[in-house]
C-alpha positions as CSV (number, residue, x, y, z in Angstrom):
1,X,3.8,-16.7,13.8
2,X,3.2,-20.0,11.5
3,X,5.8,-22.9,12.4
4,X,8.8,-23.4,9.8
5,X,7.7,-24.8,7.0
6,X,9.4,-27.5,4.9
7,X,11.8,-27.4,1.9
8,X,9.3,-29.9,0.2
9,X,6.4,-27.8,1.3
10,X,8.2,-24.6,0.0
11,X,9.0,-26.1,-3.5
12,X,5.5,-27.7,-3.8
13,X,4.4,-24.0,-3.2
14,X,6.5,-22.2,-5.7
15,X,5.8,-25.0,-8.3
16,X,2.5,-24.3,-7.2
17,X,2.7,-20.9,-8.7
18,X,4.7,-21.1,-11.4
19,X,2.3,-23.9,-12.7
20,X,-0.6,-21.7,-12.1
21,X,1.5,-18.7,-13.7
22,X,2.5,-20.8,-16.8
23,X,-1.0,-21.3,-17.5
24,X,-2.4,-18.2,-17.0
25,X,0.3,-16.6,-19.5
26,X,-1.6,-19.4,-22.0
27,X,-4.5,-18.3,-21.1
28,X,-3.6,-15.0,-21.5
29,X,-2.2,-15.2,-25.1
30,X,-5.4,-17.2,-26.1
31,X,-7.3,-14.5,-25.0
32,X,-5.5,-11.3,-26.9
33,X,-5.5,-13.6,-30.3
34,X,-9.2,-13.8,-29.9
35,X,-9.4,-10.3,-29.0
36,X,-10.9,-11.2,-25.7
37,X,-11.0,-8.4,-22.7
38,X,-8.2,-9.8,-20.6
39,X,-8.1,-7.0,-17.5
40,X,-9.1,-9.8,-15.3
41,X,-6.4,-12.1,-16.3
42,X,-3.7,-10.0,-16.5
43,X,-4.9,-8.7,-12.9
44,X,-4.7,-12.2,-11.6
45,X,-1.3,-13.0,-13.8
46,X,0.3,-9.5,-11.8
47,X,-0.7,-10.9,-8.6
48,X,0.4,-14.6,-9.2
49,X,3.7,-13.5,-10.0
50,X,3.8,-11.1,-6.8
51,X,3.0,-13.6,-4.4
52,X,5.5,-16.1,-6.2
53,X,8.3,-13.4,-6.1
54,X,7.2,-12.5,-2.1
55,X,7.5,-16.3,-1.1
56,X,10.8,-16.8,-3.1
57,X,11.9,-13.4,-1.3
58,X,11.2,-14.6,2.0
59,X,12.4,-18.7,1.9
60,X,15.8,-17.7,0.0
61,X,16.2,-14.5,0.1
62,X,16.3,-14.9,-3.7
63,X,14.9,-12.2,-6.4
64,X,14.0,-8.5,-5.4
65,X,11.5,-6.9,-3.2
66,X,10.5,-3.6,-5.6
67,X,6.6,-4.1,-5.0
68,X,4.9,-0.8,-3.1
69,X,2.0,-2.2,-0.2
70,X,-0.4,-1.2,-3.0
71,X,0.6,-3.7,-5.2
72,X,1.1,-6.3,-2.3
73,X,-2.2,-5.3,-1.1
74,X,-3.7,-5.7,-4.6
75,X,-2.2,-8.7,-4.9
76,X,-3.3,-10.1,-1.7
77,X,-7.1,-9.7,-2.3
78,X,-6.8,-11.2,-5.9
79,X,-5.8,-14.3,-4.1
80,X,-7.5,-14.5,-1.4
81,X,-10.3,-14.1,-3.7
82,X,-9.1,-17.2,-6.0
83,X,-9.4,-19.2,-2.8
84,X,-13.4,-20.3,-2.8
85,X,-13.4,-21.3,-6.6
86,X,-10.2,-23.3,-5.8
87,X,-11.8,-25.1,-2.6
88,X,-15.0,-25.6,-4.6
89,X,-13.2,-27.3,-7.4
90,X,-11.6,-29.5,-4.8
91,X,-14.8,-30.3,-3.3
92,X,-15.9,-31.7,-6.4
93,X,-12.5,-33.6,-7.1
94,X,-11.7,-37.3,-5.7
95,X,-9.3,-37.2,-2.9
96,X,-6.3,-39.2,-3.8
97,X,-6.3,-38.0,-7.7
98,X,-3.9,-35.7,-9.1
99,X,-6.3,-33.3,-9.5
100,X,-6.8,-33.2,-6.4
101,X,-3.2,-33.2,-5.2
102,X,-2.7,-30.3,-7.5
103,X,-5.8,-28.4,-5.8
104,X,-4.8,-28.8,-2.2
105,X,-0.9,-27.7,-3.0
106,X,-1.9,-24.8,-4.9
107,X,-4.4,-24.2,-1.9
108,X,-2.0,-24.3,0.4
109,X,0.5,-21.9,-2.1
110,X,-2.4,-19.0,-1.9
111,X,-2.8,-19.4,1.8
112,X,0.9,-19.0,2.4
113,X,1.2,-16.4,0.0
114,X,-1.5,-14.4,1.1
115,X,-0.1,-14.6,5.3
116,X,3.4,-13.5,3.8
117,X,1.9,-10.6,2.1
118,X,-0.5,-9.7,4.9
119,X,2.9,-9.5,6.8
120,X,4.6,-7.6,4.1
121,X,1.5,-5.0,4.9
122,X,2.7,-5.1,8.9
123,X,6.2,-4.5,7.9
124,X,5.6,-1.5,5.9
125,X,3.4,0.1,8.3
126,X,5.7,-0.9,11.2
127,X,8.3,1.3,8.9
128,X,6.5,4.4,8.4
């Protein structure tokens, strides 16, 4: 079981992902006005908004759990897939810059994202 985590460590998380969200859903609408495939992005956009709905369900209790294990699962391997490129991009970023501030929360958001979703996956099978 991970330790309790912090209110300031909790928002930094979900601002985490709804920064990352915000700019996928750009990214997105750059993409279908150039006629761009976007499969991949909207794959990664439906599992960014998962995990940011999973973590808000489990610190507050706040918004609604309708996602089957499939999508969870889904979910879970898009991010933990994100997870190299992000570390790599941090690896080439100064430590102490924002960018690098920004890297190492949003780290941190996928990681705790992907453990609460991994026991999302426990729960369900512990039900059926």
């Amino acid at each position: 079981m991970i330790e309790p985590l912090s209110e300031i460590v909790q928002r930094q998380s979900i601002e985490a992902f709804q920064s990352v969200i915000r700019k996928s859903k750009n990214a997105l609408q750059n993409m279908v006005e150039k006629g761009a495939n976007t499969s991949v992005i909207e794959k990664r956009l439906h599992a960014l908004i998962i995990s940011l709905h999973i973590l808000e369900h489990d610190w507050s209790g706040k918004g609604d759990q309708h996602y089957d294990s499939l999508e969870v699962s889904e979910a879970r391997h898009v991010i933990i897939n994100l997870l190299p490129s992000l570390e790599r991009m941090m690896e080439k970023s100064a430590t102490g810059t924002p960018q690098y501030t920004l890297l190492e929360r949003r780290i941190r958001a996928f990681q705790l994202a992907a453990h609460a979703m991994e026991q999302k996956g426990v729960e369900v099978l512990d039900k059926e």
